[in-house]
N, C-alpha and C positions, 0 to 999 in steps of 0.2 A: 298601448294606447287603445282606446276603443274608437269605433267607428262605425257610422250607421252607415254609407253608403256604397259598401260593395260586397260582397258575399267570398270573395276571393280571398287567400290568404295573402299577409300582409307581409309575409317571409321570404327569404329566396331559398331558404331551405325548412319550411313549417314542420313541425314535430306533431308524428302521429302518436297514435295507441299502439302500444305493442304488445300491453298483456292488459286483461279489466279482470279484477277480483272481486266478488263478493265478499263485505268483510264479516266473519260468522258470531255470532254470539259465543259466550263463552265465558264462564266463572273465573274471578280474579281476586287477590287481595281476602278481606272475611266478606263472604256476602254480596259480595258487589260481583256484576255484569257488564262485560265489555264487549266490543265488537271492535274484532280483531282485524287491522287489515295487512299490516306489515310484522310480521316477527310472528309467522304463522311456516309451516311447513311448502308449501304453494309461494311463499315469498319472506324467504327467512329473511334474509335484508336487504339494502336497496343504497349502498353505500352515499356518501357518510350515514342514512338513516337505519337505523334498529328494528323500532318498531314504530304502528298508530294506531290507538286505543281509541274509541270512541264509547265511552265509558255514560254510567248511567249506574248511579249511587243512591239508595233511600237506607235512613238510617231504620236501622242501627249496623248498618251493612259498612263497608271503608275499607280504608288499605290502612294498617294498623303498623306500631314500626317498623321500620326495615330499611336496609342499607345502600348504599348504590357507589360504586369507583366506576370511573373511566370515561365518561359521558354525561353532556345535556338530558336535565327533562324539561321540555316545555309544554305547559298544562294553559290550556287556552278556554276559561267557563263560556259556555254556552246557555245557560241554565239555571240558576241559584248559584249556591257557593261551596268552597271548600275550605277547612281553615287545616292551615300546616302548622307544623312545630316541629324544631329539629334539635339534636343536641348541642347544639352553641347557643342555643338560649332565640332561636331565631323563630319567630312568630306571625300568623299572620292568615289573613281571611281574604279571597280571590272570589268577585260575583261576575257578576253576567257581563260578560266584553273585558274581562280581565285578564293581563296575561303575568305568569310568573314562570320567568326564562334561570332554570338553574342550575348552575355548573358544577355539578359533581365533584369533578377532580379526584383529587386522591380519598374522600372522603365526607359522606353524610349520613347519619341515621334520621329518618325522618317519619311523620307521619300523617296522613292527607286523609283528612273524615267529613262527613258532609256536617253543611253548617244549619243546614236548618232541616223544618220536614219536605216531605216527597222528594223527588224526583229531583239528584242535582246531574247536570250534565256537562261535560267538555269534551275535548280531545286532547291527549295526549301524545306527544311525538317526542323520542327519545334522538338523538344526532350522535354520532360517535365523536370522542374527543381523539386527537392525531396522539401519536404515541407519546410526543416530547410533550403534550398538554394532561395524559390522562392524570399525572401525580400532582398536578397546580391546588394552587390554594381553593378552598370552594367561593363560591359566590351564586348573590342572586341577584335577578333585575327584575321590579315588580312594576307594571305597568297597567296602572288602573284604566277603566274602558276610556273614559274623557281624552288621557293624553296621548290615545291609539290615534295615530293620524288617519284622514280621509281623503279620499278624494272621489269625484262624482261628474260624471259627462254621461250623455248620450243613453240612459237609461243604465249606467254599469255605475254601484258603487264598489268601493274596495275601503276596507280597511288593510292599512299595512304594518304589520305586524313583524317584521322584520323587512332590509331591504326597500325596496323604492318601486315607485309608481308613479308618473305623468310628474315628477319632479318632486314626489311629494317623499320624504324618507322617515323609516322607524328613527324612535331613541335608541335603539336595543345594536348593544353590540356582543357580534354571535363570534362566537371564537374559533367555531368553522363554519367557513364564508357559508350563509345561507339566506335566502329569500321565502318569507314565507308572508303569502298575501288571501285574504277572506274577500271572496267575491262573490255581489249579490250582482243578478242580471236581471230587469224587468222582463217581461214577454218581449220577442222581438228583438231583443236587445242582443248584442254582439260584442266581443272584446279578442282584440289581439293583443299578446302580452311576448314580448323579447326575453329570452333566457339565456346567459351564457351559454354559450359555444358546447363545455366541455363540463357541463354541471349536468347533475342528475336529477330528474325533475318526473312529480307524480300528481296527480289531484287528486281530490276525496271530494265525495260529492254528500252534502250534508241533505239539501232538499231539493226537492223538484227534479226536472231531466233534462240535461244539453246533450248538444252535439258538440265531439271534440275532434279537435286534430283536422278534417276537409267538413267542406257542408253537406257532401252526402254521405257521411257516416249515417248510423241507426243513435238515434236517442238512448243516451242511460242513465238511468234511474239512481236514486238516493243509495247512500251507504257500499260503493261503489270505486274501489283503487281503482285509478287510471296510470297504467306504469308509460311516462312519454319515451319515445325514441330522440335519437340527435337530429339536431338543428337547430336554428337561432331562435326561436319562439313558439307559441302555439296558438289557436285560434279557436273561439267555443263562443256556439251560438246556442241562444233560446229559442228554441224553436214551438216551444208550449204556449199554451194559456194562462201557466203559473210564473210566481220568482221562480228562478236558480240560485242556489248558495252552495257554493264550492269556496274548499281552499285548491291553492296552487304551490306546492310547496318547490324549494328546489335549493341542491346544496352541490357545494366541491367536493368532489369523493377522494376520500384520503388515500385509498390504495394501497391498504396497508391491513395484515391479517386481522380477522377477525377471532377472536376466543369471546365467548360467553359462557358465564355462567349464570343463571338467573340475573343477581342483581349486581353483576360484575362484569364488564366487559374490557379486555384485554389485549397483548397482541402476543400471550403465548400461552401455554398450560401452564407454565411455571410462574406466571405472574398471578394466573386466578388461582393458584395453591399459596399464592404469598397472601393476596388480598382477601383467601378466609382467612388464612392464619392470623392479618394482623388485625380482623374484624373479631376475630375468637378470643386474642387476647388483647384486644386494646391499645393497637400498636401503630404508629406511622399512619397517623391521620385518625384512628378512629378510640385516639385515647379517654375521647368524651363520654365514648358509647357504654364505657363500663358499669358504669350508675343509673344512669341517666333514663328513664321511664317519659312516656307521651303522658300527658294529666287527661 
């Protein structure tokens, strides 16, 4: 909930900062540029989450085909557009406030190129799938900006993009439990927001500078992982003359080994040695990829 009239937190156990990362640039895909903030050395992962890309694509630059088992991608445009196409015949162009939530499972070759000229941008956040989920059938959930729900008090709006806010709930069902909410704060403006107890919870600060966690923290600036500690919620104020726009992301952590391999993620060596094998030959999910070319 937000609230203008106290500077206090609103928690009986408010969740600090406990690490802030600068997320760094860095080449991805053909050509394309991301800033990295999760699935970096400094913060390899951050259970259930992988990685968060904050991506920035001009063609003729892209992520060209390629495969992914085990895990969520959800690609959230900020920017212009991106159009995918994957080997089931599945298509499709995501613009600005768009979200496309997609579940890997046992199996997708895909391909995510920008749709138009200059500068397309989003962020990307990868969620691990539980062990007994990573071999599920794939699926998507495309969620154009219009039927992103809102809500708005006291100078704070939110899109909710997963999960809930002041009563207000996503369409989108996450297959590990996750909360993932875009928040603008006017100057002045203030928001306390409840998080499970025992959920893992981080921000990404897209623009401007809050304060998070107490009110005499120091300000920080855009492009900026905030990793929170435990407790029931967290509290971040504006304290600038600019907006703020953060996300708030925050998921059930599975608990359960991690294996990665680039576009594989696992819960042992012998499963990312099966999931090239059956990417190499065409096998157990990925029997489409054998022909099958991005146009």
């Amino acid at each position: 909930m937000s609230s203008s009239g106290h500077s206090l937190s609103a928690f009986d156990r408010p969740r600090s900062v406990i690490k802030k990362i600068l997320a760094q640039l860095q080449n991805e895909g053909d050509g394309a540029v991301v800033r990295r903030g999760i699935g970096r050395n400094d913060l390899k992962n951050l259970d259930p989450f992988l990685m968060l890309d904050d991506f920035s694509v001009t063609p003729p630059a892209g992520f060209p085909d390629h495969p992914h088992r085990g895990f969520e991608t959800v690609t959230y445009m900020l920017q212009g557009g991106i159009t995918h196409q994957d080997f089931a015949g599945h298509k499709g162009t995501i613009r600005t406030g768009d979200v496309q939530w997609m579940t890997a499972g046992r199996g997708i070759v895909h391909s995510e190129m920008p749709a138009g000229a200059g500068s397309q941008k989003g962020l990307q956040l990868w969620i691990n799938l539980a062990s007994r989920d990573k071999m599920m059938k794939p699926r998507y959930q495309e969620i154009p900006s219009d039927n992103i729900p809102r809500a708005e008090k006291d100078g704070v709006e939110v899109r909710v993009i997963a999960g809930e806010f002041m009563g207000v709930r996503s369409p989108i069902y996450t297959q590990t439990p996750t909360m993932y909410l875009d928040f603008t704060l006017k100057p002045r403006a203030q928001v306390h927001q409840s998080i499970p107890d025992t959920w893992t919870s981080f921000v990404y600060i897209i623009d401007g500078e809050g304060v998070f966690g107490s009110p005499n923290s120091s300000p920080v600036a855009a492009h900026h992982v905030l990793v929170l500690g435990g407790g029931n919620g967290v509290s971040v104020w504006n304290k600038s003359s600019k907006p703020l726009r953060f996300v708030l992301i925050a998921g059930k952590p599975l608990n359960e080994p991690i294996v990665q391999y680039g576009p594989f993620v696992m819960n042992s060596q012998s499963e990312i040695a099966q999931a090239f094998e059956d990417y190499r030959y065409a096998k157990n999910g990925f029997e489409m990829a054998k022909h099958w070319r991005s146009q």
